[in-house]
SEDO-450490 format. One record per residue (C-alpha): residue in three letters; x, y, z. Coordinates in steps of 0.1 Angstrom, whole numbers. Layout:
N
{residu->ala X->X Y->Y Z->Z}
...
END
This chain:
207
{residu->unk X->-269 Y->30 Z->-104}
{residu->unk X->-291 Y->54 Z->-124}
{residu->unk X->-315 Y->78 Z->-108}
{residu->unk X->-342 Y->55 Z->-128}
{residu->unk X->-333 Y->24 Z->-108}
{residu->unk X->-330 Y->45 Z->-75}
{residu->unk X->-373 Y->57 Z->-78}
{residu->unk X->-378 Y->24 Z->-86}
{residu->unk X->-356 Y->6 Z->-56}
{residu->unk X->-377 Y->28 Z->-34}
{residu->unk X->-408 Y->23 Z->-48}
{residu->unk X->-404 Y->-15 Z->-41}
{residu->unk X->-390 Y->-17 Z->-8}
{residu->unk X->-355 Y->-1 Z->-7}
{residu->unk X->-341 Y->16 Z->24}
{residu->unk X->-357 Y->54 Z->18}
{residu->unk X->-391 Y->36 Z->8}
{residu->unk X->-420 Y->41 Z->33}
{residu->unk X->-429 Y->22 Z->58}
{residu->unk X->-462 Y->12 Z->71}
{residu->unk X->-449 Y->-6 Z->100}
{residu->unk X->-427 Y->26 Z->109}
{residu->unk X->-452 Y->47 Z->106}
{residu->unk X->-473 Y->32 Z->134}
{residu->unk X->-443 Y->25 Z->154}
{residu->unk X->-441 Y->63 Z->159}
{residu->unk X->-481 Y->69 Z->157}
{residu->unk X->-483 Y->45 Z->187}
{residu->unk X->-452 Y->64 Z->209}
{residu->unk X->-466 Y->105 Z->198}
{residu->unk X->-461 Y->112 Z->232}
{residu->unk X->-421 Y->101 Z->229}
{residu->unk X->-417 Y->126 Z->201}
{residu->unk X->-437 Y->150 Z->218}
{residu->unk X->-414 Y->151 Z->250}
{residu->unk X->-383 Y->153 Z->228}
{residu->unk X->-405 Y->187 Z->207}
{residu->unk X->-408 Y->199 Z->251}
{residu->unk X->-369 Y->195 Z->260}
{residu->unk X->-359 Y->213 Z->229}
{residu->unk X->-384 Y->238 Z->233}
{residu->unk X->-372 Y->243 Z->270}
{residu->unk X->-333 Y->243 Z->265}
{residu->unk X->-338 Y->265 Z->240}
{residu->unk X->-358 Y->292 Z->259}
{residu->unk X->-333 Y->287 Z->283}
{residu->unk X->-306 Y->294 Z->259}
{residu->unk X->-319 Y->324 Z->245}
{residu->unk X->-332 Y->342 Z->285}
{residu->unk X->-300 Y->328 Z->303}
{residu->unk X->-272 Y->326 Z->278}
{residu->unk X->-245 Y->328 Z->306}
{residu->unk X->-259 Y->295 Z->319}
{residu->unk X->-262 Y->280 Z->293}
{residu->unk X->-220 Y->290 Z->283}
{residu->unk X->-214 Y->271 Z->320}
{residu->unk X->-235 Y->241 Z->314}
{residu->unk X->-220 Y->235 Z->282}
{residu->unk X->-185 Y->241 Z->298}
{residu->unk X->-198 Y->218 Z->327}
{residu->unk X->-204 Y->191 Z->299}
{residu->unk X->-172 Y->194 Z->281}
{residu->unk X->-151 Y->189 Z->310}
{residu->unk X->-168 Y->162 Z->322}
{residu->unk X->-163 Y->143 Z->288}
{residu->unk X->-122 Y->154 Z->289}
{residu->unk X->-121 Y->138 Z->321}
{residu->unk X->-141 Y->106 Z->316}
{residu->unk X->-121 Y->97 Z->280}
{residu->unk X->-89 Y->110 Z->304}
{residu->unk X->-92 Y->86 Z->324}
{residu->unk X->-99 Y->55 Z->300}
{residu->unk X->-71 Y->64 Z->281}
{residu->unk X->-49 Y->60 Z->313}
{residu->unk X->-64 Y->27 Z->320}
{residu->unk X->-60 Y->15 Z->284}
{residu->unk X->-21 Y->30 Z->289}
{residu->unk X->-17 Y->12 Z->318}
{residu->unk X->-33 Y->-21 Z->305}
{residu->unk X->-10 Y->-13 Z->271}
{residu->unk X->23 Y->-11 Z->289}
{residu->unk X->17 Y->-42 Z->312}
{residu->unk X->11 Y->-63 Z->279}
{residu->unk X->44 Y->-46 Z->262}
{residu->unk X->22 Y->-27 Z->236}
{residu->unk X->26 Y->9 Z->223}
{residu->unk X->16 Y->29 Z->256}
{residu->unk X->31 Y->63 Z->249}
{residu->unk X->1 Y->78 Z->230}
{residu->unk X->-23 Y->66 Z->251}
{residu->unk X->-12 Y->82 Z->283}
{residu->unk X->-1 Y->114 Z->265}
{residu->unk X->-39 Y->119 Z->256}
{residu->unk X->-48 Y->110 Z->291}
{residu->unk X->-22 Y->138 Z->302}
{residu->unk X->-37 Y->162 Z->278}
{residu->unk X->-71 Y->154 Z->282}
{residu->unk X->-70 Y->157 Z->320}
{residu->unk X->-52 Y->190 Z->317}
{residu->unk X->-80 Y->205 Z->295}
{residu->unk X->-105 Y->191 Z->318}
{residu->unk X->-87 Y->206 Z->344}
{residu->unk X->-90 Y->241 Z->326}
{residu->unk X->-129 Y->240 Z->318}
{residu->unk X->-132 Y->235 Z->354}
{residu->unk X->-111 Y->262 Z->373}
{residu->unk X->-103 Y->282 Z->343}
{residu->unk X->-137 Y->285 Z->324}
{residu->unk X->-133 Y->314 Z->309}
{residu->unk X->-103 Y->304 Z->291}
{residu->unk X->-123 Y->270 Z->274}
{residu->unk X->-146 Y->297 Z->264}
{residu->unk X->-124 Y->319 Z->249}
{residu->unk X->-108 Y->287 Z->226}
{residu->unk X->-140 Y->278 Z->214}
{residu->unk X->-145 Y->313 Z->199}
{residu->unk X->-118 Y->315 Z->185}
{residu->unk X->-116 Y->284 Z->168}
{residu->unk X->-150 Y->294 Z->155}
{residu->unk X->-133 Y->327 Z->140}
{residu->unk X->-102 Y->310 Z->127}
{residu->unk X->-132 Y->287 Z->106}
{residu->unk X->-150 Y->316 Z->99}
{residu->unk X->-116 Y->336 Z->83}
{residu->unk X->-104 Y->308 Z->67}
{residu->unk X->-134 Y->298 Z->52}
{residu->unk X->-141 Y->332 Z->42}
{residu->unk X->-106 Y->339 Z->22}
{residu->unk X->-115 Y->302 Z->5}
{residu->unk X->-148 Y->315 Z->-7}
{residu->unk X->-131 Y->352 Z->-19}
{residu->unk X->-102 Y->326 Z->-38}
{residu->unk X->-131 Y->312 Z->-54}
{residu->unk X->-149 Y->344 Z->-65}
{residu->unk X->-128 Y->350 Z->-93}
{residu->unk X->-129 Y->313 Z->-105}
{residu->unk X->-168 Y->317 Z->-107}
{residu->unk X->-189 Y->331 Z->-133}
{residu->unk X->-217 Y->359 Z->-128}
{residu->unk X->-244 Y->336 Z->-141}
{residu->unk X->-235 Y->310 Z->-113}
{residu->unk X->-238 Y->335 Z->-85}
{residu->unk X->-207 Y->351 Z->-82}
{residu->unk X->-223 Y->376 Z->-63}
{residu->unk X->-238 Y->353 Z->-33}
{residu->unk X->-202 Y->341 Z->-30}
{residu->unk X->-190 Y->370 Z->-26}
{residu->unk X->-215 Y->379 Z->3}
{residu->unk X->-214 Y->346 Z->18}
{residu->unk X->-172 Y->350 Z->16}
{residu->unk X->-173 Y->386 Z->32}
{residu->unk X->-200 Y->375 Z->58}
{residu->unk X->-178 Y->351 Z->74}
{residu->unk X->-147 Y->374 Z->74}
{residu->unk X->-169 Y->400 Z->90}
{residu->unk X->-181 Y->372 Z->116}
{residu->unk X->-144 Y->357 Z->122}
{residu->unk X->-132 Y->393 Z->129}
{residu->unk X->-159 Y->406 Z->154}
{residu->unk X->-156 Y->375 Z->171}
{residu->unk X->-116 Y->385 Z->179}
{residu->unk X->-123 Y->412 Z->184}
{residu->unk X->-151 Y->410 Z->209}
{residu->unk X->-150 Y->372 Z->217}
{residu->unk X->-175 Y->371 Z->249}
{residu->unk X->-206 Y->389 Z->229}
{residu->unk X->-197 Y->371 Z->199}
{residu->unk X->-206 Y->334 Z->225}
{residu->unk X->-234 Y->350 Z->236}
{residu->unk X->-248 Y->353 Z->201}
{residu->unk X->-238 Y->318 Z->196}
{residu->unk X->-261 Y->309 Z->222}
{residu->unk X->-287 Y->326 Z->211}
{residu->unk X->-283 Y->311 Z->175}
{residu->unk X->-282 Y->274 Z->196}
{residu->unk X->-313 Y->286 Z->210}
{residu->unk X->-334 Y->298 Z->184}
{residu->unk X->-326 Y->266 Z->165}
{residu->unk X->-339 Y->244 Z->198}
{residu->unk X->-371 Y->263 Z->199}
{residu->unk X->-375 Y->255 Z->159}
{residu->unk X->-369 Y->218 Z->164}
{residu->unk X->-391 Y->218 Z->193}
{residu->unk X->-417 Y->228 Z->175}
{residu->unk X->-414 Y->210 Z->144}
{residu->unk X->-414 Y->179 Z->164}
{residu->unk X->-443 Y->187 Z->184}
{residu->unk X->-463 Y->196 Z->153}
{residu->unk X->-450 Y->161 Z->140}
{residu->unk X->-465 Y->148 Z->172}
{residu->unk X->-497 Y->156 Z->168}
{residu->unk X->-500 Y->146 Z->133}
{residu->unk X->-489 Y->110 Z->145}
{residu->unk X->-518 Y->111 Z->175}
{residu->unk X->-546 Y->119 Z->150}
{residu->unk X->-528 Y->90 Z->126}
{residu->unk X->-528 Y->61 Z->154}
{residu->unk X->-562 Y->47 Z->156}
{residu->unk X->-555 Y->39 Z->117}
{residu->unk X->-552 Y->1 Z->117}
{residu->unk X->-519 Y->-12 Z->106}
{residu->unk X->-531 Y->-25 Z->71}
{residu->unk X->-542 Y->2 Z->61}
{residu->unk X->-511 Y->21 Z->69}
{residu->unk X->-488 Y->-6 Z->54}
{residu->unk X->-506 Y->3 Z->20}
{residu->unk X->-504 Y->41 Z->21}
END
């Protein structure tokens, strides 16, 4: 499909179209997308004043989804091997799952630790990709912001081994500044909606 026919698809109807009907959906529940703008706004001031909690709560939260999926991949082992079906995998990821919950819970410092330095093993790896690349690209194309972007994310990989439990931290902080953002956005959106909701329906359906 040309880009022709894609304009005109939406202009007629097609999926990214607008919507009147949409439209005063959300005019009619502001208040909705207001709360959501509040929570965000909240966890991330939260994140960004009381990083340390916020490191437990999402510790809290992994566990408890290793342990839940733990334990319905033993029951769907158990159901397996009473029906004679492959049974093996399924209550090897129960074991494993469990184990890992087990670790968030009384070893939380050591979930924390594997998170960051996953995130610097991504970081390095990505960053050697980028510096493979460098060469490949010419200066007119930006060879220059690939080289930045590609040393950036070795620098960030590194200082995170290096000093893993500040390196979270600014994690957090980077979670939390992007809460507040979204909060906001929405709650501007929200207002926008309540001053848009006492427009009858026609005349939305025709903007």
């Amino acid at each position: 499909m040309s880009a022709n026919d894609f304009f005109t698809q939406a202009e007629t109807g097609g999926a990214f179209s607008e919507s009147g009907p949409m439209s005063a959906l959300l005019a009619e529940n502001w208040w909705a997308v207001a709360l959501r703008g509040v929570v965000a706004i909240l966890f991330g001031v939260i994140a960004l004043l009381m990083p340390g909690l916020t490191i437990e709560a999402f510790v809290l939260l992994f566990a408890a989804y290793m342990l839940v999926d733990g334990v319905f991949s033993f029951i769907a082992g158990v159901r397996a091997a009473r029906h004679r079906e492959r049974w093996v995998a399924l209550i090897l990821q129960a074991i494993l799952d469990l184990i890992a919950a087990a670790i968030a819970i009384f070893v939380p410092i050591a979930t924390v630790l594997a998170f960051v330095y996953l995130n610097a093993a991504w970081a390095i790896v990505t960053g050697v990709l980028m510096l493979s690349a460098v060469s490949r690209l010419h200066r007119t194309h930006g060879k220059w912001i690939l080289a930045l972007g590609a040393i950036l994310s070795l620098v960030w990989g590194v200082l995170l081994i290096m000093a893993p439990i500040p390196g979270i931290i600014v994690m957090t902080w980077w979670v939390g500044a992007f809460a507040v953002i979204f909060g906001a956005a929405l709650i501007v959106l929200a207002f926008r909606l309540k001053r848009r909701r006492d427009e009858p329906r026609a005349t939305l359906a025709h903007a």
